[in-house]
N, CA, C, O and CB atoms as a CASP TS submission, in Angstrom:
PFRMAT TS
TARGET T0000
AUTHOR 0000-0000-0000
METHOD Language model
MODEL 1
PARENT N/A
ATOM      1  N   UNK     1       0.851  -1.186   0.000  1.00  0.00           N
ATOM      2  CA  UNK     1       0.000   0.000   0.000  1.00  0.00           C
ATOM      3  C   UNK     1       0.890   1.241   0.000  1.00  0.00           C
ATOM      4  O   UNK     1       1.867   1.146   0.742  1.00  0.00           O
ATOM      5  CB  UNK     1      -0.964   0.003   1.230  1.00  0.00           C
ATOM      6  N   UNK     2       0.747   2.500  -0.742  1.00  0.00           N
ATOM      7  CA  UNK     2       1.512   3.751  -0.946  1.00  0.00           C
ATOM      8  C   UNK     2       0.723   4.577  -0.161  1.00  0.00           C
ATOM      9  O   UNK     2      -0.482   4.803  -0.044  1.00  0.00           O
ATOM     10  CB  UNK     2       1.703   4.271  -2.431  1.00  0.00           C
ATOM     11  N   UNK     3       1.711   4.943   0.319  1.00  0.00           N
ATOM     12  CA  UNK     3       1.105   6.495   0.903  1.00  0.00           C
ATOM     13  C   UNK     3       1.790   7.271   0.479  1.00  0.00           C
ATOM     14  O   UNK     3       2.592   7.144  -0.446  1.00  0.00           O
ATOM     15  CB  UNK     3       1.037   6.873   2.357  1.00  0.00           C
ATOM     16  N   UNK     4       1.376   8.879   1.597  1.00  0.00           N
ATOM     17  CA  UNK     4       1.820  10.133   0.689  1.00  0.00           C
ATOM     18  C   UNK     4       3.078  10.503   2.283  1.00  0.00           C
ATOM     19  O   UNK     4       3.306   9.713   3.199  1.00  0.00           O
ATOM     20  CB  UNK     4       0.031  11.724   0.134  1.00  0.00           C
ATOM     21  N   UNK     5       3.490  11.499   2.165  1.00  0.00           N
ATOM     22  CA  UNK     5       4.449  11.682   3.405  1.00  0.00           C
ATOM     23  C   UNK     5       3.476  12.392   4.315  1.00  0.00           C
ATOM     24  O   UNK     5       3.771  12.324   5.508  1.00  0.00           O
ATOM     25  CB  UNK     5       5.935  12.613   3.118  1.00  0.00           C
ATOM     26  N   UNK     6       2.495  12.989   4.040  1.00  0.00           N
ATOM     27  CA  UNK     6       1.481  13.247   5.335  1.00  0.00           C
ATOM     28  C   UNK     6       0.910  12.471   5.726  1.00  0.00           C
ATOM     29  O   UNK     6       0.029  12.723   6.548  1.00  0.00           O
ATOM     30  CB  UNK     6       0.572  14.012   5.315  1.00  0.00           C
ATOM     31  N   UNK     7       1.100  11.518   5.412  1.00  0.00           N
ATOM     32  CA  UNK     7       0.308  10.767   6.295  1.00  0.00           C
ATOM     33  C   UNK     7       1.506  10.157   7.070  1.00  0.00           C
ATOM     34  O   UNK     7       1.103   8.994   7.079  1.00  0.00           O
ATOM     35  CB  UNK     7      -0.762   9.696   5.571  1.00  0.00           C
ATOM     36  N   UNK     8       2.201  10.131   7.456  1.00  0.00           N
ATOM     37  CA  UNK     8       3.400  10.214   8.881  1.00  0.00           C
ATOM     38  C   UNK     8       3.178  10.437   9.831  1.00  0.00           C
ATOM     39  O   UNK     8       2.217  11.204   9.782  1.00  0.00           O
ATOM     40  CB  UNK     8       4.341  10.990   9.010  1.00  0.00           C
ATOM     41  N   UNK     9       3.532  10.212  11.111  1.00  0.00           N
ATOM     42  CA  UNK     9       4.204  11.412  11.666  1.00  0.00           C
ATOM     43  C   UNK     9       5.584  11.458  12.320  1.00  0.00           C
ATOM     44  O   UNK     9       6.341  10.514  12.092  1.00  0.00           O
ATOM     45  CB  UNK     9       3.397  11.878  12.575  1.00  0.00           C
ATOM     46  N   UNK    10       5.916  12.271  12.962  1.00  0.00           N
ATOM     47  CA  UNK    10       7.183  12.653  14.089  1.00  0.00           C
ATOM     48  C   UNK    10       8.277  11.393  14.285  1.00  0.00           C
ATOM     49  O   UNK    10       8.313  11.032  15.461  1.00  0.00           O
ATOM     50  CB  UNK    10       6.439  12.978  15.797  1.00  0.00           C
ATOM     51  N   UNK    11       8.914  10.862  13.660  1.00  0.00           N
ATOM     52  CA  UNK    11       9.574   9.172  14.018  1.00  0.00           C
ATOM     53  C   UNK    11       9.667   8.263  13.278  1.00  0.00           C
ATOM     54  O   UNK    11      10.583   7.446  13.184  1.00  0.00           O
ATOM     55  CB  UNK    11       8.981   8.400  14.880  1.00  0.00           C
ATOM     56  N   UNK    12       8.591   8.358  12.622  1.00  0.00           N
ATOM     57  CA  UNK    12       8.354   7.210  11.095  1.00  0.00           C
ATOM     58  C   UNK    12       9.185   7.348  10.662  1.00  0.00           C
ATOM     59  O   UNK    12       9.949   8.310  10.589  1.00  0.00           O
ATOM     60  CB  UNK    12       7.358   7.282   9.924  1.00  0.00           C
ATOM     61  N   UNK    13       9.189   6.196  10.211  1.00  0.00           N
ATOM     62  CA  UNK    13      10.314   6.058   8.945  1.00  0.00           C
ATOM     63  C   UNK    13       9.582   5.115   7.585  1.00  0.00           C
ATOM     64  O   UNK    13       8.740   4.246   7.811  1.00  0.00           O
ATOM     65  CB  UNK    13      11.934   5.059   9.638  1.00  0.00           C
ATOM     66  N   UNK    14      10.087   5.475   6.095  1.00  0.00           N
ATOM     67  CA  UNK    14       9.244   5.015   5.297  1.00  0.00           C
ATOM     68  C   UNK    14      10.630   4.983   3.928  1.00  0.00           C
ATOM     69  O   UNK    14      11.847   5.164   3.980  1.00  0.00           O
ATOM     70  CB  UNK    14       7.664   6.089   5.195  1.00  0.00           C
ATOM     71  N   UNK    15       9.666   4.657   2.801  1.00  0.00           N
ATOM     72  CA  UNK    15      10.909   4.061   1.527  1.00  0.00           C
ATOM     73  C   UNK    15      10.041   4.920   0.889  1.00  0.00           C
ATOM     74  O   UNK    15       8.951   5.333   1.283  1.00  0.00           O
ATOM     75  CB  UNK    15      11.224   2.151   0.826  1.00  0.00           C
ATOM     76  N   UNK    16      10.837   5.229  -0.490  1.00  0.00           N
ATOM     77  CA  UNK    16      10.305   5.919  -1.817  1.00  0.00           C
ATOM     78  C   UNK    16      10.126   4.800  -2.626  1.00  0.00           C
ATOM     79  O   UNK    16      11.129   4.090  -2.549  1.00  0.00           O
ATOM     80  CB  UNK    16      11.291   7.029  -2.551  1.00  0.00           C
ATOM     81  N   UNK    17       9.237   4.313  -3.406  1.00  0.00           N
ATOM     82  CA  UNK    17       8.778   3.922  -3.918  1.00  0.00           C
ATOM     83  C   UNK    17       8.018   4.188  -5.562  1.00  0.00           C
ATOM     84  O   UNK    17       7.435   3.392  -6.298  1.00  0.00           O
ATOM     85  CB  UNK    17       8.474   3.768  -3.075  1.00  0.00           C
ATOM     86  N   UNK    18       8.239   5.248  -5.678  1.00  0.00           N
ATOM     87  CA  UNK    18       7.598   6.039  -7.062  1.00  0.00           C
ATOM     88  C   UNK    18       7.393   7.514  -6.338  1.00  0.00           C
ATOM     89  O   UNK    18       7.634   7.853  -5.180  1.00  0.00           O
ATOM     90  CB  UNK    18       5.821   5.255  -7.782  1.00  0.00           C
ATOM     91  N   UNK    19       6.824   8.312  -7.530  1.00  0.00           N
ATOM     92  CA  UNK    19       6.435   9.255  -7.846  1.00  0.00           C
ATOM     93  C   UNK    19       5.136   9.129  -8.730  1.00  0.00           C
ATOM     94  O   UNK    19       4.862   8.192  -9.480  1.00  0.00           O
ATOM     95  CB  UNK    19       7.424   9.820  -8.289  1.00  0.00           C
ATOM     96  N   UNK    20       4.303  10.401  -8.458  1.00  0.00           N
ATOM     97  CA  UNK    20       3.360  11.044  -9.521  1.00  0.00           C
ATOM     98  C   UNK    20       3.653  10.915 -10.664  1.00  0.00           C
ATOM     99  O   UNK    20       4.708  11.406 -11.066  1.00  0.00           O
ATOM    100  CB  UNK    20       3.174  12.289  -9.468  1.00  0.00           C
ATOM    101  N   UNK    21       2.836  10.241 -11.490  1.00  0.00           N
ATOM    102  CA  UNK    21       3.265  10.525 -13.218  1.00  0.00           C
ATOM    103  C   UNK    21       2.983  11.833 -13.721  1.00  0.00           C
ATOM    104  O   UNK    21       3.271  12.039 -14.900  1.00  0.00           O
ATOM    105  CB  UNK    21       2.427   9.569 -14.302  1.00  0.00           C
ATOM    106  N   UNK    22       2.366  12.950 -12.908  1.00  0.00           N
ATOM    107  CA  UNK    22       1.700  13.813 -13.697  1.00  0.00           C
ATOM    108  C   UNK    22       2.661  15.510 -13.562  1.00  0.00           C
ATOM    109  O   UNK    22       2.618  16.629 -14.072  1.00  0.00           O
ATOM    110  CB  UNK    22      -0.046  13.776 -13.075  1.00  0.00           C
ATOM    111  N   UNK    23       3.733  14.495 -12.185  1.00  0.00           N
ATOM    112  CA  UNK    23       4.682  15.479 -11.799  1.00  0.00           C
ATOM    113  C   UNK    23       6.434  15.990 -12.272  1.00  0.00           C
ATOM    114  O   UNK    23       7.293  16.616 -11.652  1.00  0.00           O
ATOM    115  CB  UNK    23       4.660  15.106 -10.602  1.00  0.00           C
ATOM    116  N   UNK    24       6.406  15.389 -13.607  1.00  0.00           N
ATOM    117  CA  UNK    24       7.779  15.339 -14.192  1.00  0.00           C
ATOM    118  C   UNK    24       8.585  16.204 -13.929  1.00  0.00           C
ATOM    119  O   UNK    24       9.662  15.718 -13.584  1.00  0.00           O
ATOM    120  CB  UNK    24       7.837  15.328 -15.382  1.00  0.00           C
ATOM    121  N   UNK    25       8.548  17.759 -13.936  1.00  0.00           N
ATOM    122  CA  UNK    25       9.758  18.577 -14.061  1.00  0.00           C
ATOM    123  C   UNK    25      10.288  18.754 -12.129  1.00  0.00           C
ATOM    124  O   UNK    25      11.368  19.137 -11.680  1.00  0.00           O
ATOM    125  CB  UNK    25       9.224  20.346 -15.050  1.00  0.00           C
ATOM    126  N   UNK    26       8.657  18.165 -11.157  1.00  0.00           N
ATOM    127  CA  UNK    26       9.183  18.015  -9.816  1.00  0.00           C
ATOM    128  C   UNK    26      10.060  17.146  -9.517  1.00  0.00           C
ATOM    129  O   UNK    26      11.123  17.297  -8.915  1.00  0.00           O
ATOM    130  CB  UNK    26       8.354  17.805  -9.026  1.00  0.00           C
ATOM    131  N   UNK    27       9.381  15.809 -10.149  1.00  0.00           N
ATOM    132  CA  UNK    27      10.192  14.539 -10.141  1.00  0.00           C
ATOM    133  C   UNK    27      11.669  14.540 -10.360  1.00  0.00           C
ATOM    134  O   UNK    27      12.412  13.793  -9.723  1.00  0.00           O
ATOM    135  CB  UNK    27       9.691  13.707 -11.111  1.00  0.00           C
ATOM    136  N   UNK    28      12.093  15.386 -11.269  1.00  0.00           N
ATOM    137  CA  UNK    28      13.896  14.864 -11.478  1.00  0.00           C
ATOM    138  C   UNK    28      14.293  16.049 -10.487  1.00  0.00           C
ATOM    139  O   UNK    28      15.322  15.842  -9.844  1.00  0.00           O
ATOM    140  CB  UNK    28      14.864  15.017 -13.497  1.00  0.00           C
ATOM    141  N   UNK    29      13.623  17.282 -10.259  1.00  0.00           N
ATOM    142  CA  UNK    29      14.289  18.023  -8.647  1.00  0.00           C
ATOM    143  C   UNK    29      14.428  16.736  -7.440  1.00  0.00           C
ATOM    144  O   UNK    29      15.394  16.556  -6.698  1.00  0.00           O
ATOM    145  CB  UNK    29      12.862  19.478  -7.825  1.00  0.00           C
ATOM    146  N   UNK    30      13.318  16.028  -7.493  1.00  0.00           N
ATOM    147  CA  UNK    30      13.191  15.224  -6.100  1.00  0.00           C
ATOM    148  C   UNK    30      14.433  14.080  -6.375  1.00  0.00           C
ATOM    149  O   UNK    30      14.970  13.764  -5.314  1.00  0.00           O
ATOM    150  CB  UNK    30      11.390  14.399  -5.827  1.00  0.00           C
ATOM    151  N   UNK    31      14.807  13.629  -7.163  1.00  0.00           N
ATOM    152  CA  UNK    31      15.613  12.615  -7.543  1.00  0.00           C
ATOM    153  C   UNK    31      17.295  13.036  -7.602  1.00  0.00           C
ATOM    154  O   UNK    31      18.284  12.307  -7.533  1.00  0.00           O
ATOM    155  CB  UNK    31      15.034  12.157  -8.918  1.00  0.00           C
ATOM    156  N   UNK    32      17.163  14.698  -7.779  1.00  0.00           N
ATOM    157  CA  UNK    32      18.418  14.990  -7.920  1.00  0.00           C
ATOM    158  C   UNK    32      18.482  15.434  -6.037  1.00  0.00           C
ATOM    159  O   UNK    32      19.560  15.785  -5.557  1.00  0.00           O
ATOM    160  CB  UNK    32      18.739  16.297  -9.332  1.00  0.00           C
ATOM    161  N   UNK    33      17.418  15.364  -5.303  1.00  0.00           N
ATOM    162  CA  UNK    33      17.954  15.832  -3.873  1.00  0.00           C
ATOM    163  C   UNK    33      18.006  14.742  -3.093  1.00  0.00           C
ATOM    164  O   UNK    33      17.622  14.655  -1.926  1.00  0.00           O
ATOM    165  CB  UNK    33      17.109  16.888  -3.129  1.00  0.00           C
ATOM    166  N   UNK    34      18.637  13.661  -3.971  1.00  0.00           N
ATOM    167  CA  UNK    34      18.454  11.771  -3.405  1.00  0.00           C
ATOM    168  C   UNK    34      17.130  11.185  -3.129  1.00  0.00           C
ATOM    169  O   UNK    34      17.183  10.107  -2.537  1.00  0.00           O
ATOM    170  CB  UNK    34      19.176  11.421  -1.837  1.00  0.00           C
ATOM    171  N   UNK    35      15.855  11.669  -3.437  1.00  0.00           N
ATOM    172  CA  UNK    35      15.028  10.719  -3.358  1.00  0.00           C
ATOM    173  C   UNK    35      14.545   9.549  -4.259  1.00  0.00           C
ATOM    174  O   UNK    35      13.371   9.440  -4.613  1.00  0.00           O
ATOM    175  CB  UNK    35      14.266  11.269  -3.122  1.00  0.00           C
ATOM    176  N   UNK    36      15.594   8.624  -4.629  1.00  0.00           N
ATOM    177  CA  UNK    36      15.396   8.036  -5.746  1.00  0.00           C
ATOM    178  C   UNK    36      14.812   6.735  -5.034  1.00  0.00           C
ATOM    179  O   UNK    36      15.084   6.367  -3.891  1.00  0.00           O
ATOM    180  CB  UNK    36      16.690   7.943  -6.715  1.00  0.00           C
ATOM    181  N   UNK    37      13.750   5.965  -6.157  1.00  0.00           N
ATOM    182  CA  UNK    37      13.188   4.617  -5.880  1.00  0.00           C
ATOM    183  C   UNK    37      13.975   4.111  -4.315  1.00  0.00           C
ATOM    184  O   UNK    37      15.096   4.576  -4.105  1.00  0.00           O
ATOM    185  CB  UNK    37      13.591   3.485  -7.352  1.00  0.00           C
ATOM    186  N   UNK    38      13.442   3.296  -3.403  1.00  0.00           N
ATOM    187  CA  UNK    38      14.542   2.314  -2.491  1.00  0.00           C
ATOM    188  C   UNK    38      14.805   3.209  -1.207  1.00  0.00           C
ATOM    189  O   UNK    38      14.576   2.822  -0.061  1.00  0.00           O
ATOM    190  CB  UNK    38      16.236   1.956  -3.392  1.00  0.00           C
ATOM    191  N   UNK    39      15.271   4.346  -1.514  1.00  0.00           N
ATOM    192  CA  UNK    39      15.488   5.062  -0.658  1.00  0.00           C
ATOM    193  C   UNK    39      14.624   5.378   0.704  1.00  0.00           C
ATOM    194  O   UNK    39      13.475   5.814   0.773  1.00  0.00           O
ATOM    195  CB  UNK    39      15.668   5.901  -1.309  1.00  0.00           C
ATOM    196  N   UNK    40      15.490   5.041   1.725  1.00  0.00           N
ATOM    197  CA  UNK    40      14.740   4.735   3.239  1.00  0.00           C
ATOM    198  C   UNK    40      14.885   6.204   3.828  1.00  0.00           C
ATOM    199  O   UNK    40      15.902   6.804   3.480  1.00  0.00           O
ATOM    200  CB  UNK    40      15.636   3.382   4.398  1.00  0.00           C
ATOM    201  N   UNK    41      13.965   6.890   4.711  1.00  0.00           N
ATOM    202  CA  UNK    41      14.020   8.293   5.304  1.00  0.00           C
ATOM    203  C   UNK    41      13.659   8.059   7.027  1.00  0.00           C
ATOM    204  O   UNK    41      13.573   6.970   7.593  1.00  0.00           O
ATOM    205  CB  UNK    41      12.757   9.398   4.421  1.00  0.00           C
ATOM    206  N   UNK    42      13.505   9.250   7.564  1.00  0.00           N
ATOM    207  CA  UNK    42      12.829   9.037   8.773  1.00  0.00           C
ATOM    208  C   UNK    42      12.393  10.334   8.631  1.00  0.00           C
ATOM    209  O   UNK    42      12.959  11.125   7.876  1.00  0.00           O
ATOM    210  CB  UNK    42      13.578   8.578  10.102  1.00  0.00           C
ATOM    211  N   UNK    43      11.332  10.644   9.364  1.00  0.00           N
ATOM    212  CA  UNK    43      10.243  12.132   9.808  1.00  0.00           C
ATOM    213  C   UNK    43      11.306  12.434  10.638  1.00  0.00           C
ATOM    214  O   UNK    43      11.773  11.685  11.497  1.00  0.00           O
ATOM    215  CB  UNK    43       8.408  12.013  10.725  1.00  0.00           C
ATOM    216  N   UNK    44      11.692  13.597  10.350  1.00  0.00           N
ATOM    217  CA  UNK    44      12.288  14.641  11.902  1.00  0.00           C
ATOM    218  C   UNK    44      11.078  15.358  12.578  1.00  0.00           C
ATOM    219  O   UNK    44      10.887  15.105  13.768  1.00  0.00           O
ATOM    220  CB  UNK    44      13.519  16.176  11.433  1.00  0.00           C
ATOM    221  N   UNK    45      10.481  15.978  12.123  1.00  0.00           N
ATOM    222  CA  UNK    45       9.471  17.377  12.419  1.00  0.00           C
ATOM    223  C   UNK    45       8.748  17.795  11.470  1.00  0.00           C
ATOM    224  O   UNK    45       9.375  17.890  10.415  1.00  0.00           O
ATOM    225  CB  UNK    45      10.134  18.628  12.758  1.00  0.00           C
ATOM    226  N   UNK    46       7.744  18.067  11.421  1.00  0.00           N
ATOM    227  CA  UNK    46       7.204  18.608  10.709  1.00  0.00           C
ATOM    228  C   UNK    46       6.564  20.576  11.667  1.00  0.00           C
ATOM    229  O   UNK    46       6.573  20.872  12.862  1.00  0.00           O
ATOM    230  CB  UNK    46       6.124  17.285  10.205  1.00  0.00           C
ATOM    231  N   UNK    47       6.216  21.245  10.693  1.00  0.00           N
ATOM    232  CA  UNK    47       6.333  22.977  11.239  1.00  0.00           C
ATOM    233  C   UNK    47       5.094  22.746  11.781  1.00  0.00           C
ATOM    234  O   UNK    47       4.375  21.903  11.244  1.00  0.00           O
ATOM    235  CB  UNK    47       6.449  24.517  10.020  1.00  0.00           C
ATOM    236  N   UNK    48       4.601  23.526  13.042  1.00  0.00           N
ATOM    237  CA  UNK    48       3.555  24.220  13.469  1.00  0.00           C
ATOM    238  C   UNK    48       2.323  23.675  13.319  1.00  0.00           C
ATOM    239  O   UNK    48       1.612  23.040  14.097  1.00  0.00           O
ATOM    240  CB  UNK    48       3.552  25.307  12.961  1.00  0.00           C
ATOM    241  N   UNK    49       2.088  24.261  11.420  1.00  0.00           N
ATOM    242  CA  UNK    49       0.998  24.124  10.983  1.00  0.00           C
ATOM    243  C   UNK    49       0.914  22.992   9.737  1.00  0.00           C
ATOM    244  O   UNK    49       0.104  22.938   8.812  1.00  0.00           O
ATOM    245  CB  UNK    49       0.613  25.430  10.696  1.00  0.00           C
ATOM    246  N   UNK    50       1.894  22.228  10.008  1.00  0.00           N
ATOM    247  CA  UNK    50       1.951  20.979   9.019  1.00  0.00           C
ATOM    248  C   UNK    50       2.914  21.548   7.668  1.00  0.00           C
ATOM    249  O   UNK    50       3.014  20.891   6.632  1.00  0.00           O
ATOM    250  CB  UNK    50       0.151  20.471   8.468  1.00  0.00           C
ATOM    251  N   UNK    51       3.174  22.058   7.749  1.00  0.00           N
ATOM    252  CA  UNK    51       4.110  22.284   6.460  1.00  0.00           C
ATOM    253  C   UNK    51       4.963  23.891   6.943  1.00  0.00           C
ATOM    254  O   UNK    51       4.612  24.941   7.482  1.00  0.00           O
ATOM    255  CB  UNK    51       2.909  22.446   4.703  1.00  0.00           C
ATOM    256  N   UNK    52       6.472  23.217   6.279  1.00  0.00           N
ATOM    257  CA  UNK    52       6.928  21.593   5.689  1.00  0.00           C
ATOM    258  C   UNK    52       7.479  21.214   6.109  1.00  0.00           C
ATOM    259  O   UNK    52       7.945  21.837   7.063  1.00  0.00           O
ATOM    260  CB  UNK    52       7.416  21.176   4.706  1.00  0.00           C
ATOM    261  N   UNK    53       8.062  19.635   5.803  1.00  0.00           N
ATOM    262  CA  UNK    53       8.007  18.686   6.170  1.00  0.00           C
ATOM    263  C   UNK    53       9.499  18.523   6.658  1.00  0.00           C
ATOM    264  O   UNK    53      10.134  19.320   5.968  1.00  0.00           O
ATOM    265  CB  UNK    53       7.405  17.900   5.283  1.00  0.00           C
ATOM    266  N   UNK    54      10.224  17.981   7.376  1.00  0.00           N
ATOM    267  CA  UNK    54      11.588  17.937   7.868  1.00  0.00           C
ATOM    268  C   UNK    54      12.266  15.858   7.283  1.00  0.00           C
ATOM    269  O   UNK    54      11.680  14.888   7.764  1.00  0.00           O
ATOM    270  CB  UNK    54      11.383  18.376  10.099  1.00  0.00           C
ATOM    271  N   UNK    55      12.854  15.767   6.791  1.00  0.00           N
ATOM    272  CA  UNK    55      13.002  14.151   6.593  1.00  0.00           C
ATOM    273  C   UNK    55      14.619  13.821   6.620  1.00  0.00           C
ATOM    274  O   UNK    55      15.360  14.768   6.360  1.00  0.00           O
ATOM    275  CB  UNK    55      12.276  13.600   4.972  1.00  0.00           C
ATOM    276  N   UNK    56      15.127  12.734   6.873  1.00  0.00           N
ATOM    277  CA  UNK    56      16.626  12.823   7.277  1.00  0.00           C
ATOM    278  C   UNK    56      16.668  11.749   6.357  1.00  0.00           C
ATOM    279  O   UNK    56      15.693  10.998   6.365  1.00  0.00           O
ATOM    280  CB  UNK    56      17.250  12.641   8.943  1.00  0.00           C
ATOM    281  N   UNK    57      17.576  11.519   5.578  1.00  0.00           N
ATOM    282  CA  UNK    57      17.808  10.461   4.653  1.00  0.00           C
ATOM    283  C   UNK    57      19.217  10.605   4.108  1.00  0.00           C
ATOM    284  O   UNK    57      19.666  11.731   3.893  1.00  0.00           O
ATOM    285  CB  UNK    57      16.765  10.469   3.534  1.00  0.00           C
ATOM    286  N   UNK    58      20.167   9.156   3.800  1.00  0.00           N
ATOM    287  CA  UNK    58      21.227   9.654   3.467  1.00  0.00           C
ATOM    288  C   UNK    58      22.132  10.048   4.010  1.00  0.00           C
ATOM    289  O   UNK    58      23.097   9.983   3.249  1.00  0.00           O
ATOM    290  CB  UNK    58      21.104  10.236   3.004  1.00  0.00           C
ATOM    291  N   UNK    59      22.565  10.707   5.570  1.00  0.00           N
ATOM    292  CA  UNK    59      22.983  11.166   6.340  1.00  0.00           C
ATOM    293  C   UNK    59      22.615  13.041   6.298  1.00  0.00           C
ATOM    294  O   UNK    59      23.317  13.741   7.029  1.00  0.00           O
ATOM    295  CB  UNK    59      24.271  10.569   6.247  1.00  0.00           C
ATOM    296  N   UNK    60      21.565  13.704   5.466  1.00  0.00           N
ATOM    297  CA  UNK    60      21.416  15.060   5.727  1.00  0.00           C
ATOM    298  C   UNK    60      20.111  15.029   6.236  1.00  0.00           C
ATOM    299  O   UNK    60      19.595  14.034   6.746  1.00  0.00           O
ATOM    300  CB  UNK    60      21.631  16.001   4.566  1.00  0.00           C
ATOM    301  N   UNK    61      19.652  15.977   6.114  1.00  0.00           N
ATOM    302  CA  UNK    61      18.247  16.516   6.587  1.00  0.00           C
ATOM    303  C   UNK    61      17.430  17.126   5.337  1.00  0.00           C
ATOM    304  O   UNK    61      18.120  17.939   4.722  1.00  0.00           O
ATOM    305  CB  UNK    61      18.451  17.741   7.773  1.00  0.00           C
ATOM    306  N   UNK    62      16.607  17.009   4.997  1.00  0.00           N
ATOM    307  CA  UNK    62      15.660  17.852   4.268  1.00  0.00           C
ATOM    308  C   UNK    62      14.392  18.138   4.048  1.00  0.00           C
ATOM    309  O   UNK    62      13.535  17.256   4.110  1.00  0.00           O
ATOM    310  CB  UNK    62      15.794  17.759   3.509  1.00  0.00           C
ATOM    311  N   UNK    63      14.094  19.431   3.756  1.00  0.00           N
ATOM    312  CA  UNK    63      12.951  19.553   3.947  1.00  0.00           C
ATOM    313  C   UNK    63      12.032  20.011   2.720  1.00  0.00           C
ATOM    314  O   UNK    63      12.443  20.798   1.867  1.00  0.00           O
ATOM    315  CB  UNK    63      12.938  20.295   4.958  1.00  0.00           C
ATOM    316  N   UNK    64      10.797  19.470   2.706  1.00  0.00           N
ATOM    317  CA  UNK    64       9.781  19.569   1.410  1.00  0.00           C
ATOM    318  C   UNK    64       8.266  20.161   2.246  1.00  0.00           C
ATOM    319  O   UNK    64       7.617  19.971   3.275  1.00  0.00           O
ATOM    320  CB  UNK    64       9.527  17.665   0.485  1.00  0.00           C
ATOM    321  N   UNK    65       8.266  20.931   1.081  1.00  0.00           N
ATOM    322  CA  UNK    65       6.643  21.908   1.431  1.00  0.00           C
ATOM    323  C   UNK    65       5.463  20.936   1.122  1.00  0.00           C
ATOM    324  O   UNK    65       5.460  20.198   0.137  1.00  0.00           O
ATOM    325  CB  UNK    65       6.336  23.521   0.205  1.00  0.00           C
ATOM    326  N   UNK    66       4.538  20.992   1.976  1.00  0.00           N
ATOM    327  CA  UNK    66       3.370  19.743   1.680  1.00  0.00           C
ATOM    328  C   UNK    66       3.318  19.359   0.459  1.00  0.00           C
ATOM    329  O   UNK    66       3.348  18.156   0.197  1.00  0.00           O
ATOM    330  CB  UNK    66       1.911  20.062   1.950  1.00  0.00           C
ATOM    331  N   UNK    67       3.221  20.428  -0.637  1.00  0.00           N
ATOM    332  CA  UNK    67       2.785  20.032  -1.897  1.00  0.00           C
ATOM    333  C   UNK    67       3.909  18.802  -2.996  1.00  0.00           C
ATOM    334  O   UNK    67       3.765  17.807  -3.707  1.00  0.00           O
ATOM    335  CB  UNK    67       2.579  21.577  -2.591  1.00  0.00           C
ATOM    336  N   UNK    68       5.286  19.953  -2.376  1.00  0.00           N
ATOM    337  CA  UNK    68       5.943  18.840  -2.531  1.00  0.00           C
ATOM    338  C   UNK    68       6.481  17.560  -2.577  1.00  0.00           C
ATOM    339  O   UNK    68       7.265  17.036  -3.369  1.00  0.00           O
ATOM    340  CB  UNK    68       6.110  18.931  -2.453  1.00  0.00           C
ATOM    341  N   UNK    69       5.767  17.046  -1.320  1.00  0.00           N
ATOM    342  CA  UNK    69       5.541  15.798  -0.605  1.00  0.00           C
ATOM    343  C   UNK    69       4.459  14.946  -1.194  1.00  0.00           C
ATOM    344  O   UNK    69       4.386  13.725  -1.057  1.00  0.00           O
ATOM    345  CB  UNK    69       5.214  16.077   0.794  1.00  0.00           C
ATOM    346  N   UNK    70       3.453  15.859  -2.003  1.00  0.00           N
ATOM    347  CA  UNK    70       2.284  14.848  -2.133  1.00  0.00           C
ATOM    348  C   UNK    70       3.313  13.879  -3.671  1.00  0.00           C
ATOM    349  O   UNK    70       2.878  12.794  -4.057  1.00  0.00           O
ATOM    350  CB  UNK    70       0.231  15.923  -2.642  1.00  0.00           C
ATOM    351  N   UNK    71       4.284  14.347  -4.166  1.00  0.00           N
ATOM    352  CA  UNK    71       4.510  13.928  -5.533  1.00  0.00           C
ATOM    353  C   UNK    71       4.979  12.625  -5.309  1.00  0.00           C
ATOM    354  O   UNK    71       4.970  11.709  -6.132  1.00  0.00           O
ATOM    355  CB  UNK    71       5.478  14.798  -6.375  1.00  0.00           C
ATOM    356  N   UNK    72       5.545  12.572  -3.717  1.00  0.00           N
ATOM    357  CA  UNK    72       6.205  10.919  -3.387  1.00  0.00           C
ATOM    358  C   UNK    72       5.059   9.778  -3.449  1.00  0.00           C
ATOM    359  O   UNK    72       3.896  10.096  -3.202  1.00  0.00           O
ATOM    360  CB  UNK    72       6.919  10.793  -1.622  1.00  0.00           C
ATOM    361  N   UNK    73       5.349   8.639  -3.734  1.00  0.00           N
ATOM    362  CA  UNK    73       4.518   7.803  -3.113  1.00  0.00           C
ATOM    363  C   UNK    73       5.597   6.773  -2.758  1.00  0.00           C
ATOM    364  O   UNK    73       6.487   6.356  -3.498  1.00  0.00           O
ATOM    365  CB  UNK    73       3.262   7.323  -3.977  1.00  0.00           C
ATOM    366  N   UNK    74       5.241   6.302  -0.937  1.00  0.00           N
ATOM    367  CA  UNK    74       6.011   6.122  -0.169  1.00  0.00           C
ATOM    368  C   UNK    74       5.162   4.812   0.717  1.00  0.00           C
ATOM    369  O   UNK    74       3.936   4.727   0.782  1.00  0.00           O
ATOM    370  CB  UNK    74       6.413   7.506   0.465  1.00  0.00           C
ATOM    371  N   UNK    75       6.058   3.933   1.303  1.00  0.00           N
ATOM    372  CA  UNK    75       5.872   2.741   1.915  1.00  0.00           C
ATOM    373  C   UNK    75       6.346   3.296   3.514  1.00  0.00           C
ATOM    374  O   UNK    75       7.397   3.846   3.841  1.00  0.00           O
ATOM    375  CB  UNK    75       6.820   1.421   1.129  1.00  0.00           C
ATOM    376  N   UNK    76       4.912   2.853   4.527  1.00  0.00           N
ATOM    377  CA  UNK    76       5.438   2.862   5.621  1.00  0.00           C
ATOM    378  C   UNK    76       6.737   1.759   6.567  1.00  0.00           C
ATOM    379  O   UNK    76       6.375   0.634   6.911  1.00  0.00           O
ATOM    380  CB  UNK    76       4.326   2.924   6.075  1.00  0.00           C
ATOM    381  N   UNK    77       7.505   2.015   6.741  1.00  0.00           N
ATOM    382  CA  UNK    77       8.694   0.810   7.412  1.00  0.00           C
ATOM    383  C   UNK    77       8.679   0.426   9.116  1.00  0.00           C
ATOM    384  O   UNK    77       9.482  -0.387   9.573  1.00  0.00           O
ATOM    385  CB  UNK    77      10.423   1.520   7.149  1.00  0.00           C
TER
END
């Protein structure tokens, strides 16, 4: 089953699994900031009011604005 990264929270940890087909020119940004297929993350934080999103993967930290997040589709771990 795929989910989206809001549906997380605070600790999770989850895999990338695809992307949106409808999101191409987001898709190769997200791929060039290591989120490629396989790739395992964990939730750091998310802001206040839910966006955006804080994720540690790789050994950095990064962070994506909700909308940005909806383009993942992601496996809970």
């Amino acid at each position: 089953m795929t989910l989206s990264l809001k549906n997380l929270t605070t600790g999770d940890s989850g895999r990338v699994v695809g992307f949106d087909k409808t999101s191409k020119a987001y898709r190769k940004k997200l791929l060039a900031m290591g989120l490629t297929p396989g790739t395992e993350f964990s939730v750091t934080r998310f802001a206040p009011m839910g966006d955006p999103i804080e994720i540690k993967l790789r050994g950095f930290s990064l962070t994506l604005r909700r909308d940005e997040a909806s383009v993942l589709f992601i496996e809970k771990l």
